[in-house]
C-alpha positions as CSV (number, residue, x, y, z in Angstrom):
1,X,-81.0,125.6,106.1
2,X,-81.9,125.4,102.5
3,X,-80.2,125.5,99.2
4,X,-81.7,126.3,95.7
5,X,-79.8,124.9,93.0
6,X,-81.1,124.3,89.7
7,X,-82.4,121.0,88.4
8,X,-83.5,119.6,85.1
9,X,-87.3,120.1,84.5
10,X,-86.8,117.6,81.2
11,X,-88.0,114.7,83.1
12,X,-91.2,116.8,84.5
13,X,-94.5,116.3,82.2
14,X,-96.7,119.0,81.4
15,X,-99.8,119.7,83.6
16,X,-103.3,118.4,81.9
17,X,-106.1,119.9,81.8
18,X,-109.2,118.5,80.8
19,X,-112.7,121.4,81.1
20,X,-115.9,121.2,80.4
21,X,-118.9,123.9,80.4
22,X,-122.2,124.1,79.2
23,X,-125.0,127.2,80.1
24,X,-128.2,128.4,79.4
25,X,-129.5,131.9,79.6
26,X,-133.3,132.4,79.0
27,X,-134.6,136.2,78.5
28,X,-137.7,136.2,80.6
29,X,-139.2,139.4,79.1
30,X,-137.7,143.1,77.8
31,X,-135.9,144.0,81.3
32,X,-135.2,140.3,82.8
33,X,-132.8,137.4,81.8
34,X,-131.4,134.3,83.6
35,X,-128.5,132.3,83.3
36,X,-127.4,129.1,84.4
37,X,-124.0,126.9,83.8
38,X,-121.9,123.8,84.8
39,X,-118.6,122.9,84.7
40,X,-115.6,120.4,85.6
41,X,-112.0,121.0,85.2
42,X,-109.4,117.7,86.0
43,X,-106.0,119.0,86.0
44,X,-103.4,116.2,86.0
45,X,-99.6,116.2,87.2
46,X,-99.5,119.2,88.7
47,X,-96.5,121.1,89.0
48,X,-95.2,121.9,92.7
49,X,-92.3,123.1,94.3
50,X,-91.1,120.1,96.6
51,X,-88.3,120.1,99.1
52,X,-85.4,117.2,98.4
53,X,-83.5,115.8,101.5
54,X,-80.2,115.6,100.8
55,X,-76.7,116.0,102.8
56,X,-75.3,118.5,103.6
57,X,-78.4,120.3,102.4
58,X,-81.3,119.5,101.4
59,X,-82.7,121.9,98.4
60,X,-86.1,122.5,96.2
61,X,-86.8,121.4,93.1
62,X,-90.2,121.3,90.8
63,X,-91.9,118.2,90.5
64,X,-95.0,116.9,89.1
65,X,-96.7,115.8,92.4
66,X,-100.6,116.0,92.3
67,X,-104.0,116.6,90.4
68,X,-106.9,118.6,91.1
69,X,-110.7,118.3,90.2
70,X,-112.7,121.3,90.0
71,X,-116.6,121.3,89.4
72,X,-119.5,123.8,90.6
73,X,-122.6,125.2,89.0
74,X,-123.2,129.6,88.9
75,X,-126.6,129.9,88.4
76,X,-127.5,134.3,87.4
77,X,-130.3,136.6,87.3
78,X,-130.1,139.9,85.6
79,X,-133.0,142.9,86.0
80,X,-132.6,146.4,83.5
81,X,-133.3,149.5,84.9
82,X,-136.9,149.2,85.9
83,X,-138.2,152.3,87.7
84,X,-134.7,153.8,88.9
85,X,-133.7,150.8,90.1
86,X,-131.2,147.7,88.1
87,X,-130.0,144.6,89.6
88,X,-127.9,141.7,89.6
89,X,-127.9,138.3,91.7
90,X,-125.4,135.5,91.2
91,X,-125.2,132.4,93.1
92,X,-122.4,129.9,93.1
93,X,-121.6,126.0,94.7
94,X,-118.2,125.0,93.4
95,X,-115.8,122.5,94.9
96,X,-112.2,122.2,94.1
97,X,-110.1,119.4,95.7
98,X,-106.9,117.7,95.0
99,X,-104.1,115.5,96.0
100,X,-100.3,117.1,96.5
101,X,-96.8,117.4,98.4
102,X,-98.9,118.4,101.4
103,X,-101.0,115.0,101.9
104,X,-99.4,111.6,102.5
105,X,-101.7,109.9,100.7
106,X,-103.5,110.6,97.4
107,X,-106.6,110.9,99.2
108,X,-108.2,114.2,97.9
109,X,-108.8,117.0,100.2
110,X,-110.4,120.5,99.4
111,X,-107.8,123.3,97.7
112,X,-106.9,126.5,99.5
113,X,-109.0,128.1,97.1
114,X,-112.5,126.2,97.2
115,X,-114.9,127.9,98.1
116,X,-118.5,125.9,98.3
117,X,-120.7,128.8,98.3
118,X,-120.3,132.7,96.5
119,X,-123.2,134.9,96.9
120,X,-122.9,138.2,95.2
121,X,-126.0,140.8,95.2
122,X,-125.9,144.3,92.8
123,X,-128.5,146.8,93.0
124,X,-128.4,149.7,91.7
125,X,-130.3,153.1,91.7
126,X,-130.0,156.0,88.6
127,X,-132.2,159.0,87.6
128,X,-131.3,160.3,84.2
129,X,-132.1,163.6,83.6
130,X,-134.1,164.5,80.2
């Protein structure tokens, strides 16, 4: 059984983030443009909620316990209505991995939210009437 009970967060250090990002987009002509970008993100001292033994009871308590590293490229290509017909295709390769309560080491090992590929295709069909 566990017990909350309050604790002191003025020994915890604030989570740092250092983020870069740098893009290009090209128009390729009047109905055509594409995009491309990088980035990186390094979060430091993350904040996590970590379990305390303690008897009777053990109980939870925030902690700064890991980092993260977060880096992909989204790469984008963008058609105007052309004959009835618009579209949009986006591509991403990201990886975000990170060290925490949840690994015994501070080897790194992928985040519950990385996701190494995103594909995303919009087409799109309209008739305007004069």
């Amino acid at each position: 059984m566990a017990h909350s009970a309050g604790v002191s967060v003025s020994a915890m250090k604030p989570e740092m983030t250092t983020a870069y990002e740098a893009g290009i987009a090209h128009q390729m002509n009047d109905f055509s443009k594409f995009d491309v970008s990088v980035y990186y993100k390094d979060v430091k001292d993350v904040v996590q909620l970590a379990t305390i033994p303690s008897v009777p009871y053990s109980f939870a308590s925030f902690r700064n316990m890991g980092s993260a590293t977060l880096k992909g490229v989204d790469v984008g290509f963008t058609l105007r209505r052309v004959n009835h017909i618009n579209a949009s295709l986006g591509y991403s390769l990201s990886s975000a991995q990170g060290t925490g309560a949840s690994q015994p080491s501070q080897e790194k090992w992928p985040l519950d939210f990385d996701q190494r590929h995103k594909l995303s295709v919009n087409l799109g069909l309209s008739y305007l009437k004069n």
